[in-house]
DSSP file (Angstrom, degrees, kcal/mol; ACC not computed):
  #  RESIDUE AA STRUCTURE BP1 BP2  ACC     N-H-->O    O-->H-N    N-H-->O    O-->H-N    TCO  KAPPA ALPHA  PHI   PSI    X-CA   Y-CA   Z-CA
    1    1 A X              0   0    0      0, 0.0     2,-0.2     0, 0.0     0, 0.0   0.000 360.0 360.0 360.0 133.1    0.0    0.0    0.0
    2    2 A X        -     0   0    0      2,-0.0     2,-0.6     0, 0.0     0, 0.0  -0.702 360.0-146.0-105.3 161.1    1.3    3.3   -1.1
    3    3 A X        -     0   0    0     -2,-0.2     2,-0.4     2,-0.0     0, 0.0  -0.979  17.7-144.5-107.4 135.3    0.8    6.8    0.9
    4    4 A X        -     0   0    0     -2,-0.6     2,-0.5     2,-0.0    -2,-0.0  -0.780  13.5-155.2 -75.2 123.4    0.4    9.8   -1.8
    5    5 A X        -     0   0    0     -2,-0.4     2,-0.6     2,-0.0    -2,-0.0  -0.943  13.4-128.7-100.6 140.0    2.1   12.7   -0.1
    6    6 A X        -     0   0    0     -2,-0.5     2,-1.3     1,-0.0    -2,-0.0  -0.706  25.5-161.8 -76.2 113.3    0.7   16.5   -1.4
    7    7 A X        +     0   0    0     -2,-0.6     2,-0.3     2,-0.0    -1,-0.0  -0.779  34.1 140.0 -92.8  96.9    4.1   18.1   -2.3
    8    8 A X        -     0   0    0     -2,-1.3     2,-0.5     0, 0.0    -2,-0.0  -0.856  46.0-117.5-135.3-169.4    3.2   21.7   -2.4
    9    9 A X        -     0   0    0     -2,-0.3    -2,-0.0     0, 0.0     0, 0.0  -0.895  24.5 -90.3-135.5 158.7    5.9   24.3   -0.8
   10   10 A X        -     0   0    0     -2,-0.5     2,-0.3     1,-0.1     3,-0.0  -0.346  39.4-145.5 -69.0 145.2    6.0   26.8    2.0
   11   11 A X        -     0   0    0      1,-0.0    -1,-0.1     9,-0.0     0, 0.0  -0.946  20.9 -97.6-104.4 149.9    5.0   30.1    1.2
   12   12 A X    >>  -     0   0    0     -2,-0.3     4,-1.6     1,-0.1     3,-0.9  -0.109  15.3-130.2 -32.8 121.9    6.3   33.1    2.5
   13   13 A X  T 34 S+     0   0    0      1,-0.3     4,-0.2     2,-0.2    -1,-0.1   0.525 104.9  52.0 -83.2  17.0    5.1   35.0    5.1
   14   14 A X  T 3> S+     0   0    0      2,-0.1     4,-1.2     3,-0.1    -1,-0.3   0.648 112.3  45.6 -94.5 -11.8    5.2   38.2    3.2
   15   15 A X  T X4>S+     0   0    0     -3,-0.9     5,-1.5     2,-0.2     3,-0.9   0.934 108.7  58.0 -85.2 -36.9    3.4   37.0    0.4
   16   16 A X  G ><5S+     0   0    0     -4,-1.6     3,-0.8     1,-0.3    11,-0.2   0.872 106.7  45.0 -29.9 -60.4    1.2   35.5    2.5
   17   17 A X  G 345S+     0   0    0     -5,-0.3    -1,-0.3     1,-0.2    -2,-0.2   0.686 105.4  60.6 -85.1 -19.2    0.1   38.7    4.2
   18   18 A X  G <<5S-     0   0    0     -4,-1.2    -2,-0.2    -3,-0.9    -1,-0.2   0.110 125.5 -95.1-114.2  46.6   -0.2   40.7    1.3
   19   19 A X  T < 5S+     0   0    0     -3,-0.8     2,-0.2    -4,-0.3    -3,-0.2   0.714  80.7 128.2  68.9  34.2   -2.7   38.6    0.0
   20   20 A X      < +     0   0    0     -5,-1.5     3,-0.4    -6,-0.1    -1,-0.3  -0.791  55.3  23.3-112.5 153.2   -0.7   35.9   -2.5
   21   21 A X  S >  S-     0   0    0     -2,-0.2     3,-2.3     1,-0.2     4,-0.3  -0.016 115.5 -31.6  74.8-176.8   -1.1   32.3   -2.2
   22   22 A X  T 3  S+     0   0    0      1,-0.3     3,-0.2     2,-0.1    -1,-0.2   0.592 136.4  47.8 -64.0 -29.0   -3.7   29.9   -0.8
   23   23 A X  T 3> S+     0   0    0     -3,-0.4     4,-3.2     1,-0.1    -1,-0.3   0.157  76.1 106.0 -98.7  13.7   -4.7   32.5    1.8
   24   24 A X  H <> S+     0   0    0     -3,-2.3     4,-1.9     2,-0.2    -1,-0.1   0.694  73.2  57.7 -65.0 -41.6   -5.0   35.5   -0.3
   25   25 A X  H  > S+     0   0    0     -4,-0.3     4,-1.1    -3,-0.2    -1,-0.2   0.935 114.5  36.9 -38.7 -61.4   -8.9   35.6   -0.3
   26   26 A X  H >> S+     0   0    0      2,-0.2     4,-1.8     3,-0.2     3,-0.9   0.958 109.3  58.0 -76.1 -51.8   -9.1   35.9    3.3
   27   27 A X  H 3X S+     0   0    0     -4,-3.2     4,-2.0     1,-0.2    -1,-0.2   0.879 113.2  45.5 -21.2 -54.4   -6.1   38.0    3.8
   28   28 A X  H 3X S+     0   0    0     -4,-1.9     4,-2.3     1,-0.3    -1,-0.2   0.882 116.3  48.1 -70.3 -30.6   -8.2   40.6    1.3
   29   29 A X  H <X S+     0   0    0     -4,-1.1     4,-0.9    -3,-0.9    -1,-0.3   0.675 107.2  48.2 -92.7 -31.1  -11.4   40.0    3.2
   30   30 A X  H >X S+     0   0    0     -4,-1.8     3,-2.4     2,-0.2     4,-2.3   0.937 111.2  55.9 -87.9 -72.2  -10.4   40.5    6.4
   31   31 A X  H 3< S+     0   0    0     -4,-2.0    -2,-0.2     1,-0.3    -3,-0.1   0.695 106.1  52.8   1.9 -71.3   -8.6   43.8    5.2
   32   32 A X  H >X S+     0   0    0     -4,-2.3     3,-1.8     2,-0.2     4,-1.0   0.791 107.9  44.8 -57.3 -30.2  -11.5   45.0    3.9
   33   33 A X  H XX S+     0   0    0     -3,-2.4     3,-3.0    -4,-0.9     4,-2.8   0.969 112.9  60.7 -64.1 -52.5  -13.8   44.7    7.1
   34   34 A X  H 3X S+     0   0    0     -4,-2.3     4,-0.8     1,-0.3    -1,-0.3   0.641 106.2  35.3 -65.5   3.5  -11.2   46.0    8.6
   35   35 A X  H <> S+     0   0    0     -3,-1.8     4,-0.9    -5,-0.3    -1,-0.3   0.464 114.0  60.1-117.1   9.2  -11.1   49.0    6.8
   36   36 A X  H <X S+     0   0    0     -3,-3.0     4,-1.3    -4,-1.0     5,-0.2   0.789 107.9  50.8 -68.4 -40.1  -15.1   48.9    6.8
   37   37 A X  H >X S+     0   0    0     -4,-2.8     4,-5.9     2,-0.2     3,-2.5   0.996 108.4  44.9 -20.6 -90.1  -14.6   49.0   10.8
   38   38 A X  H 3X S+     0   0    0     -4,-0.8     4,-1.5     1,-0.2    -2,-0.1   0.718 119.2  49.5 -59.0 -31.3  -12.1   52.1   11.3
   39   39 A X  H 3< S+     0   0    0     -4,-0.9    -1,-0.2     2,-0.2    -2,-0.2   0.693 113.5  39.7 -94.4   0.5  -14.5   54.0    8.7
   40   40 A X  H XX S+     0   0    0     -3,-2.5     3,-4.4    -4,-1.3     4,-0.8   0.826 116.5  52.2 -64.1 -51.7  -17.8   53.4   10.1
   41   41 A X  H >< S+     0   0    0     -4,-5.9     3,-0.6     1,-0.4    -2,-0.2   0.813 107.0  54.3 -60.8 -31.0  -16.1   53.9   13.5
   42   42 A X  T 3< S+     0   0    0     -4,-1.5    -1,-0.4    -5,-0.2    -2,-0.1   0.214 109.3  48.4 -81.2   8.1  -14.8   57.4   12.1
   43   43 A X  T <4 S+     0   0    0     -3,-4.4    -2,-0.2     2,-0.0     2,-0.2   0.373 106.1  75.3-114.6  -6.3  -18.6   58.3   11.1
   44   44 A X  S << S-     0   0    0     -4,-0.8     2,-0.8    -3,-0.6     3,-0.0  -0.578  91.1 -97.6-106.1 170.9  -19.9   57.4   14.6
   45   45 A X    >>  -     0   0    0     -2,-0.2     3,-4.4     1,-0.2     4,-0.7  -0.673  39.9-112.2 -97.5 143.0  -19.7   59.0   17.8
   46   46 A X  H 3> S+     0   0    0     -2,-0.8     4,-1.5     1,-0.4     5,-0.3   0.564 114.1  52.9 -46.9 -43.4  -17.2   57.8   19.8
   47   47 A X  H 34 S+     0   0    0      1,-0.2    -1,-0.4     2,-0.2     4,-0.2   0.836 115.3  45.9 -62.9 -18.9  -19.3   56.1   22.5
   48   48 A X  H X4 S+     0   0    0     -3,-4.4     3,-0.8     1,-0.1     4,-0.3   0.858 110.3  60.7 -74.0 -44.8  -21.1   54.2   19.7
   49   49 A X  H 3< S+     0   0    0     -4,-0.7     3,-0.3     1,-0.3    -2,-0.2   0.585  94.0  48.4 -66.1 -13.8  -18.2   53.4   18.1
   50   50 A X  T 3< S+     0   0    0     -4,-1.5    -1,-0.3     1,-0.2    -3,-0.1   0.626 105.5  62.2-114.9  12.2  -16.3   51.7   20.0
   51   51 A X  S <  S+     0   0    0     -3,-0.8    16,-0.4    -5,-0.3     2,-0.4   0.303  89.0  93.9 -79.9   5.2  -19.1   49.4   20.7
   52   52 A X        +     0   0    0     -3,-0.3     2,-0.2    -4,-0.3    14,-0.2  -0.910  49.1 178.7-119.3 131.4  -19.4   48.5   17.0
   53   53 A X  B     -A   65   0A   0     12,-4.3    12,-1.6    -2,-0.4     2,-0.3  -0.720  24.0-137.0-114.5 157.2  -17.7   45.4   15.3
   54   54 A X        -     0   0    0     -2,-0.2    10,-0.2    10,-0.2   -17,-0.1  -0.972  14.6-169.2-125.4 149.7  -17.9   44.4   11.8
   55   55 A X        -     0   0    0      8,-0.4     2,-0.3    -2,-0.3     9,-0.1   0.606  49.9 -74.2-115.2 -33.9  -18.3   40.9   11.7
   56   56 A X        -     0   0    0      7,-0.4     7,-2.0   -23,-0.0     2,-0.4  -0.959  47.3 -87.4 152.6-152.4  -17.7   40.1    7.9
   57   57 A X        +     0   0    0     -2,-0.3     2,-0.3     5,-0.3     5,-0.1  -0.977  40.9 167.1-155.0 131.7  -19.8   40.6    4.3
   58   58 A X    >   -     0   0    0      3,-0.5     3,-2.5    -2,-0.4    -2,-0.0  -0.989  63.9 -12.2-152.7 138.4  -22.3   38.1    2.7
   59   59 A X  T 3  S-     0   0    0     -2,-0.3    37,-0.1     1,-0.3     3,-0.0   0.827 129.0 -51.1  28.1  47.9  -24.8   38.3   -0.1
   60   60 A X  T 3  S+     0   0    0      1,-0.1    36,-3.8    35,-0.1    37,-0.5   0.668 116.1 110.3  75.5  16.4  -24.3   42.0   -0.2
   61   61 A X    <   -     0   0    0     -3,-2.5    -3,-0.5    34,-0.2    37,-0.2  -0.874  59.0-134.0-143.7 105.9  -24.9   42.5    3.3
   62   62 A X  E     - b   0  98A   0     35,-1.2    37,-2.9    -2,-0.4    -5,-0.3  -0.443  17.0-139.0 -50.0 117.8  -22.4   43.7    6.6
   63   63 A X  E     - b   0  99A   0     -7,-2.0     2,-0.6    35,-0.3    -8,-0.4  -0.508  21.2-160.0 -62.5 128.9  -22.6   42.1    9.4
   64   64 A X  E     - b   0 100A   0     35,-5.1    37,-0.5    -2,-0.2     2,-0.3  -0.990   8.5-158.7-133.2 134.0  -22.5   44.9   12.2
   65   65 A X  E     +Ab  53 101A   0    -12,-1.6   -12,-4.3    -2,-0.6    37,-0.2  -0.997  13.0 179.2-101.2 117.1  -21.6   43.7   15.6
   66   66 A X  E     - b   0 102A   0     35,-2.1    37,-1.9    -2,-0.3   -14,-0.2  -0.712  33.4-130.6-134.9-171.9  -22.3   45.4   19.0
   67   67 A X  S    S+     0   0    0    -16,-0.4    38,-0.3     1,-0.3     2,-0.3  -0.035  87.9  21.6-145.5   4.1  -21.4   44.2   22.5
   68   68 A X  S  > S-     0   0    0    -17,-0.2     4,-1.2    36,-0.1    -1,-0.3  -0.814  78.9-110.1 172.3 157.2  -25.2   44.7   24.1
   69   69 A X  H  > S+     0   0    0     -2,-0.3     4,-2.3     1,-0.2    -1,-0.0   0.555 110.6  67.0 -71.6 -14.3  -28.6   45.0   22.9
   70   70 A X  H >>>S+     0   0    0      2,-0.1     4,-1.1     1,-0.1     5,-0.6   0.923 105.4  45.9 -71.2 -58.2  -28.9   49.0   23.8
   71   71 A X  H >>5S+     0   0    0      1,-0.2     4,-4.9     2,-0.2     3,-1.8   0.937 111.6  54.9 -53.4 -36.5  -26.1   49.8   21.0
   72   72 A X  H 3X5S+     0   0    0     -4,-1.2     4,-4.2     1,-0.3    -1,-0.2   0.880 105.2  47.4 -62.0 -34.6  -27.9   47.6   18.7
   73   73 A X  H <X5S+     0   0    0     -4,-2.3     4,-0.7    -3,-0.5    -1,-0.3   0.668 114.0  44.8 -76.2  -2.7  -31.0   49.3   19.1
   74   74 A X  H <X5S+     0   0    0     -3,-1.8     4,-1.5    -4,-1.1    -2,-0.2   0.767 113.7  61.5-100.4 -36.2  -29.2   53.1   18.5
   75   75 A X  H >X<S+     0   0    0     -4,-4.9     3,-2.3    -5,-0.6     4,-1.2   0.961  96.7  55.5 -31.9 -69.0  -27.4   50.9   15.5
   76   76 A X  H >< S+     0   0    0     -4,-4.2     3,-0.5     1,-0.3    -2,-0.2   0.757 106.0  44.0 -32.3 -69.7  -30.6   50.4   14.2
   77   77 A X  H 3< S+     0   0    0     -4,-0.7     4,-0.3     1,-0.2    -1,-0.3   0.761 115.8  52.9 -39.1 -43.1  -31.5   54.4   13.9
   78   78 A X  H XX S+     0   0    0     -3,-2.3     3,-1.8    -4,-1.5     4,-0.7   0.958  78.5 105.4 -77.5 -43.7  -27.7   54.9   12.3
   79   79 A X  H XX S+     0   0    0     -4,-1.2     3,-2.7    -3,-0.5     4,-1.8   0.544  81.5  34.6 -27.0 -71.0  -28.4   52.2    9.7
   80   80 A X  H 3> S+     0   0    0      1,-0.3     4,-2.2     2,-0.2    -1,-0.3   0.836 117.5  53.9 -52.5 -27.7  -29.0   54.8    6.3
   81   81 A X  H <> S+     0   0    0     -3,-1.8     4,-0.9    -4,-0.3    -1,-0.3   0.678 110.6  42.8 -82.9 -14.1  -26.6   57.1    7.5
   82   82 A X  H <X S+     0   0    0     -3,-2.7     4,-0.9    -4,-0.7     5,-0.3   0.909 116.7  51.7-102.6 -38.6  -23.6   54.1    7.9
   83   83 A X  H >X S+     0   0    0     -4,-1.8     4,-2.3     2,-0.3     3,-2.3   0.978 113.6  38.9 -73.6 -56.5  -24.8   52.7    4.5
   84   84 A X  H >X S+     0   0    0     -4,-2.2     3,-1.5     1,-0.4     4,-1.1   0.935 121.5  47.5 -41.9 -79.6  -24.6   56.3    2.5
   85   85 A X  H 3< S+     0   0    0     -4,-0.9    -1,-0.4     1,-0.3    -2,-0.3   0.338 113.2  50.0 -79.5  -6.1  -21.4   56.8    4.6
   86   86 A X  H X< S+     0   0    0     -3,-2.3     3,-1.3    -4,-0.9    -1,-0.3   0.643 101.5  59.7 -87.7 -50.8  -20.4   53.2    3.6
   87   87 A X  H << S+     0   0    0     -4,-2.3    -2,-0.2    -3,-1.5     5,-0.2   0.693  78.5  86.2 -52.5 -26.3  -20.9   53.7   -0.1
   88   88 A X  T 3< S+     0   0    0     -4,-1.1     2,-0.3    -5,-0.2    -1,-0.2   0.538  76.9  88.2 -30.3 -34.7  -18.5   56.4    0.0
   89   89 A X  S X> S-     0   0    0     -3,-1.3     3,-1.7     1,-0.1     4,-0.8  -0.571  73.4-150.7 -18.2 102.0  -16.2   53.3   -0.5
   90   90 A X  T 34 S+     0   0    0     -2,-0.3     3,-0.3     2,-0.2    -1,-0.1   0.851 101.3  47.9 -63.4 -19.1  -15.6   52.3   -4.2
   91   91 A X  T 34 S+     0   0    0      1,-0.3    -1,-0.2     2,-0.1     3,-0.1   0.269 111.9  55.2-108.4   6.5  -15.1   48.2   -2.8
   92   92 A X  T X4 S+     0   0    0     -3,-1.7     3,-1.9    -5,-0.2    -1,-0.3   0.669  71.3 108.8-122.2  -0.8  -18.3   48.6   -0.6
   93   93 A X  T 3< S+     0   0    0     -4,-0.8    -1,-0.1     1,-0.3    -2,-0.1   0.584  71.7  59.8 -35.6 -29.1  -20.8   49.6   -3.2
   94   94 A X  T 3  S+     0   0    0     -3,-0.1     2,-0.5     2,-0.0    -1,-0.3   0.394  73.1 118.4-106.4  30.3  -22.6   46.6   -3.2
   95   95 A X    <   +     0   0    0     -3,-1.9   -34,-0.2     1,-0.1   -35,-0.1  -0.707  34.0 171.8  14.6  57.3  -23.4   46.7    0.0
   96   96 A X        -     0   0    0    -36,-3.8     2,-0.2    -2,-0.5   -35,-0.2   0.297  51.1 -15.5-139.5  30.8  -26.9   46.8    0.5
   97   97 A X        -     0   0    0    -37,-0.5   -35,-1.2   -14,-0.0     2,-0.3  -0.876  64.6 -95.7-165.9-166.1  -28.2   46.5    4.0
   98   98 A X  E     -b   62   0A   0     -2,-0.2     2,-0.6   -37,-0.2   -35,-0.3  -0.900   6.4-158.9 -86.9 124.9  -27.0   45.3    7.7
   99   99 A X  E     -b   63   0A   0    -37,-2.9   -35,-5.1    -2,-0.3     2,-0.3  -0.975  22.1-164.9-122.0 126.3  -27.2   42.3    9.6
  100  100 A X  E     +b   64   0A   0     -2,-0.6     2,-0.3   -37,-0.2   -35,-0.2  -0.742   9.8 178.5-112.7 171.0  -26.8   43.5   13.2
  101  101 A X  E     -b   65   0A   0    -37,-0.5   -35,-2.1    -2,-0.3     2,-0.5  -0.943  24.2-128.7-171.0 144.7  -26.0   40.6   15.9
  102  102 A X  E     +b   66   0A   0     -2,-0.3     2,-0.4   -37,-0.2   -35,-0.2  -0.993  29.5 170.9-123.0 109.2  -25.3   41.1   20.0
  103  103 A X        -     0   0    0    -37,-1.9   -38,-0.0    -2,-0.5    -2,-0.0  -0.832  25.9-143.2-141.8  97.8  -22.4   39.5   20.9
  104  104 A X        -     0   0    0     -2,-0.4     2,-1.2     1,-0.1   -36,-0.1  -0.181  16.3-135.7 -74.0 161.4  -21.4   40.4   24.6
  105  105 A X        -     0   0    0    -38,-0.3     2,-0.2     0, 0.0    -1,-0.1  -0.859  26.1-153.6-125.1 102.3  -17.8   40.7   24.6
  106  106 A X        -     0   0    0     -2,-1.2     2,-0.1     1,-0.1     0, 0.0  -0.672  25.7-111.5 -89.6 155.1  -16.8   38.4   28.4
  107  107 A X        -     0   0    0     -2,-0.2     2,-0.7     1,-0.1    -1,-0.1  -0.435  32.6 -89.1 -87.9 162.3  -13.9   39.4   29.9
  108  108 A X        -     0   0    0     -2,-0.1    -1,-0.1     1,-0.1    -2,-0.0  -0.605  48.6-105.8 -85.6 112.7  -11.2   37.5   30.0
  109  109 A X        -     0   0    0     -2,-0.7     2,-0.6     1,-0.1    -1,-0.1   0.219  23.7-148.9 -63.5 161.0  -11.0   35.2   33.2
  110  110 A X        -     0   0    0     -3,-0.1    -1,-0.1     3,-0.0     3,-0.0  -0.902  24.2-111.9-120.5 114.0   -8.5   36.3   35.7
  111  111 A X        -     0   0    0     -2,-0.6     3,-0.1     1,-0.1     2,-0.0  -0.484  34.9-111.6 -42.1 117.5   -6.6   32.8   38.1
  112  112 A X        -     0   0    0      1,-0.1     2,-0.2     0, 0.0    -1,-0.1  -0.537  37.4-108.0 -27.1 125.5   -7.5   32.9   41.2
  113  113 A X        -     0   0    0      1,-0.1     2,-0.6    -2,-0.0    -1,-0.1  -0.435  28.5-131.4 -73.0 142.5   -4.2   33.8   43.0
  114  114 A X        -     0   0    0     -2,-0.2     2,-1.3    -3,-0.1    -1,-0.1  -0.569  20.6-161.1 -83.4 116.9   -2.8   30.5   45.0
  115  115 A X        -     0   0    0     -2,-0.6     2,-0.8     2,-0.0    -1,-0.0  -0.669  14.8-175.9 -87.8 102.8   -2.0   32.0   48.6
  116  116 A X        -     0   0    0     -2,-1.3     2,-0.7     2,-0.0    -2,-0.0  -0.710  14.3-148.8-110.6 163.1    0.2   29.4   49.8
  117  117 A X        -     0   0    0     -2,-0.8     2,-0.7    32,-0.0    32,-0.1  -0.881   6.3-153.6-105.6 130.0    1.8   29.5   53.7
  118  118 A X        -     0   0    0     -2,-0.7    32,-2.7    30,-0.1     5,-0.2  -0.854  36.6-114.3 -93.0 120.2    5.1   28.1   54.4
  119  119 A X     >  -     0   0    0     -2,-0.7     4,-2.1    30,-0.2    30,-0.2  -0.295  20.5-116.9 -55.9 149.7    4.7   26.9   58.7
  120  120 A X  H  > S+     0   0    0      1,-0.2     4,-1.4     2,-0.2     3,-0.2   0.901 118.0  63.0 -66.8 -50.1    6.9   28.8   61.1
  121  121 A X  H >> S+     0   0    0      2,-0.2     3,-1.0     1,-0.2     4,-0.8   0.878 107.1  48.6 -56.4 -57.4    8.6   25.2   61.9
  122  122 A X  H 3> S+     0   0    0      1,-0.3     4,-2.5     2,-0.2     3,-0.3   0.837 103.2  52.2 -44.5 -55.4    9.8   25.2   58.0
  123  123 A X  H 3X S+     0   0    0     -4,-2.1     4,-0.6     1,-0.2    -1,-0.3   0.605 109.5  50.2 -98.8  11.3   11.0   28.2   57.6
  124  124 A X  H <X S+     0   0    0     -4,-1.4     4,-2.2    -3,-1.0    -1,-0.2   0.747 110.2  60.7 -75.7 -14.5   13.6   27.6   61.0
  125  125 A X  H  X S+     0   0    0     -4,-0.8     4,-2.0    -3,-0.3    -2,-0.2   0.898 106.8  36.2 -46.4 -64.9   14.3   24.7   59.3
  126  126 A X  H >< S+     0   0    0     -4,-2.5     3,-5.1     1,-0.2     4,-0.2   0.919 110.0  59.3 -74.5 -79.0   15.5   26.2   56.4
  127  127 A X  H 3X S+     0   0    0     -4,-0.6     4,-1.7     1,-0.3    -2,-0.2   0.680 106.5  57.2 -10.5 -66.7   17.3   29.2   58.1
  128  128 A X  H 3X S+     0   0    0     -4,-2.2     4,-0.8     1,-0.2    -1,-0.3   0.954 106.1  48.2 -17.4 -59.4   19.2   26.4   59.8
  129  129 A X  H XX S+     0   0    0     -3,-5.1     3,-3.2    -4,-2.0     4,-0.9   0.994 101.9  54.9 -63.9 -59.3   20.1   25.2   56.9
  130  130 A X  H >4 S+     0   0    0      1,-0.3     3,-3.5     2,-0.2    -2,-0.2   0.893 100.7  66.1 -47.0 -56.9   21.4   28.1   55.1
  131  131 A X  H 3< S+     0   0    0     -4,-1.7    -1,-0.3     1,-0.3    -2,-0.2   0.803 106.4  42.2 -26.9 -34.3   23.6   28.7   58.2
  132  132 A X  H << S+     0   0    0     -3,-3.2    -1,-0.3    -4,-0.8     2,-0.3   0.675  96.0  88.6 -98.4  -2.8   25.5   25.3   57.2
  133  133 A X    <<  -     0   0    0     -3,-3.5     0, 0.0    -4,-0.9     0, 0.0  -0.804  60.0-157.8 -99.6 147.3   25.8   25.7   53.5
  134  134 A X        +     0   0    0     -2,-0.3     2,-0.6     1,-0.1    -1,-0.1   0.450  52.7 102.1 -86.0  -9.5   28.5   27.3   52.3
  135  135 A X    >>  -     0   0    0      1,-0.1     3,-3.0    -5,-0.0     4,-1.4  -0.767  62.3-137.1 -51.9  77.5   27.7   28.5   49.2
  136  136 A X  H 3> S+     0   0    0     -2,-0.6     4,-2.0     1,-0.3     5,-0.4   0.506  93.1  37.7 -16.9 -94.9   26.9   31.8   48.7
  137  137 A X  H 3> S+     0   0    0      1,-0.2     4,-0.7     2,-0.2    -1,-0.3   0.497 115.5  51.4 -59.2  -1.4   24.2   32.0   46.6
  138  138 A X  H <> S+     0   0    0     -3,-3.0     4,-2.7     2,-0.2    -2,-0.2   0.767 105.5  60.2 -72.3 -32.2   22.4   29.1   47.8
  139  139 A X  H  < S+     0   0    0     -4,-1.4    -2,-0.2    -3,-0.3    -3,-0.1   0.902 105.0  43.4 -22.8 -69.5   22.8   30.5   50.9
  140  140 A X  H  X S+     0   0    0     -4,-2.0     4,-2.1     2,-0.2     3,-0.4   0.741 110.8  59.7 -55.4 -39.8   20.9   33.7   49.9
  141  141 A X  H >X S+     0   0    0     -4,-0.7     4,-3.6    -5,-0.4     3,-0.6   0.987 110.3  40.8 -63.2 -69.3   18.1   31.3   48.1
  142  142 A X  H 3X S+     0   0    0     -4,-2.7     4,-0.8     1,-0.2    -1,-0.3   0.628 115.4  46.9 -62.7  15.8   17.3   29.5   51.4
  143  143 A X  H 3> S+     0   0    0     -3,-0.4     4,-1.1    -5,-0.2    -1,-0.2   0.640 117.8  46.0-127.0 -35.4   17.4   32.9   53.8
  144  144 A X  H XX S+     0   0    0     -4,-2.1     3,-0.9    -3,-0.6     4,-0.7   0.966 115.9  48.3 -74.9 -63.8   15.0   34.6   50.7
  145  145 A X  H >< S+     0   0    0     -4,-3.6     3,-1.7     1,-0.2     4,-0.4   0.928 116.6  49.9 -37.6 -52.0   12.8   30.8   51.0
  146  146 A X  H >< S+     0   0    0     -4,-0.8     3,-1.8    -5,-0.5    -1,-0.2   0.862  92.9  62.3 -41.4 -60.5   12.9   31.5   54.8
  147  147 A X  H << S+     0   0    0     -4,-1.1    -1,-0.2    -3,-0.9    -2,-0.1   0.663  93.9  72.1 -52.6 -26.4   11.7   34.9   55.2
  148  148 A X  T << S+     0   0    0     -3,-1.7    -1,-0.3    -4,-0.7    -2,-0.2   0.929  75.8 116.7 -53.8 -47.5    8.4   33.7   53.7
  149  149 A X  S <  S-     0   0    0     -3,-1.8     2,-0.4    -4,-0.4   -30,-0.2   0.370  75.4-106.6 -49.8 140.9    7.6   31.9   56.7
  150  150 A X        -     0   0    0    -32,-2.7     4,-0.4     6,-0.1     6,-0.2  -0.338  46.4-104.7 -65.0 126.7    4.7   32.5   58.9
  151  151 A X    >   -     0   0    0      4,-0.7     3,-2.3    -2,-0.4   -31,-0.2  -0.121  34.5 -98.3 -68.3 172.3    5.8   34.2   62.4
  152  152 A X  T 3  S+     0   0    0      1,-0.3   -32,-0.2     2,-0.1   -31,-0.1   0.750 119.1  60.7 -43.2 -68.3    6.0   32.2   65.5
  153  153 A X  T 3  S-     0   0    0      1,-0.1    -1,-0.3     2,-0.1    -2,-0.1   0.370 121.9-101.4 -71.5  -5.2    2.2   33.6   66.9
  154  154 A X  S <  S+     0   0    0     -3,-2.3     2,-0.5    -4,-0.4    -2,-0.1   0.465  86.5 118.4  92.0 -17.5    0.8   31.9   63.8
  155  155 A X        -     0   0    0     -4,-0.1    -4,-0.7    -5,-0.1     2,-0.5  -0.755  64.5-119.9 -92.2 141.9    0.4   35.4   61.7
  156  156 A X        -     0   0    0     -2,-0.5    -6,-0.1    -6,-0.2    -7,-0.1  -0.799  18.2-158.6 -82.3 133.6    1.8   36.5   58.5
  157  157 A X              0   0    0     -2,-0.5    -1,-0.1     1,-0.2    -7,-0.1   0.396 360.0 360.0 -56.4 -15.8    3.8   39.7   59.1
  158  158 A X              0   0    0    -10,-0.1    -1,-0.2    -3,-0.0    -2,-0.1   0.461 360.0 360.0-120.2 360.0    3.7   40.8   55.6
């Protein structure tokens, strides 16, 4: 049994990005939203704007993205004015509505910070220790490990 391998060859990542080679479509399409974005967003006012995405172009029609259902509805009310003001645009002329979409924008979760304790009994332990090594910096490593330690009374100092 034979395996057919596809022999094709890397392409560059400047052609790549300026829209040559197998990914050249999308490269141009994403371009364009993105310069459908920054000139919508330059016709709105700033508190609208920077609650407005655009989401991509289908069957003549922008997909307008906003981050809660109040912007959608003040979208709604901007629509003719962002389509005139869209047509301005030789590559957007056919254009010929909106599709608006609510898409809350979640923040990005945050780790819980790990508290950990090193026990008062530990860190005389290490202090001990550092005393006997002779080695500088390891020396300095345990006496920094040490210092962590919880004091004697059972509270952290720090």
């Amino acid at each position: 049994m034979s395996i057919k391998v596809k022999r094709f060859r890397a392409q560059s990542m400047t052609g790549l990005l300026q829209g040559r080679g197998e990914l050249g479509g999308l490269m141009r399409m994403a371009r364009l939203i993105e310069r459908a974005q920054e000139h919508l967003r330059n016709e709105l006012s700033p508190t609208l704007a920077e609650h407005l995405f655009v989401g991509g172009f289908r069957d003549g029609r922008l997909t307008l993205i906003t981050d809660g259902a109040a912007w959608l509805t003040r979208m709604r009310y901007e629509q003719p004015r962002l389509l005139d003001c869209l047509h301005q645009l030789p590559e957007f002329q056919a254009v010929t509505g909106f599709h608006l979409k609510v898409r809350p924008v979640r923040p990005a979760k945050v780790a819980p910070r790990q508290v950990r304790r090193l026990p008062a009994q530990a860190g005389d332990e290490l202090s001990s220790c550092a005393a006997d090594v002779e080695d500088p910096r390891l020396k300095r490593a345990l006496e920094r490990l040490a210092a962590h330690a919880e004091s004697p009374s059972g509270k952290d100092d720090a």
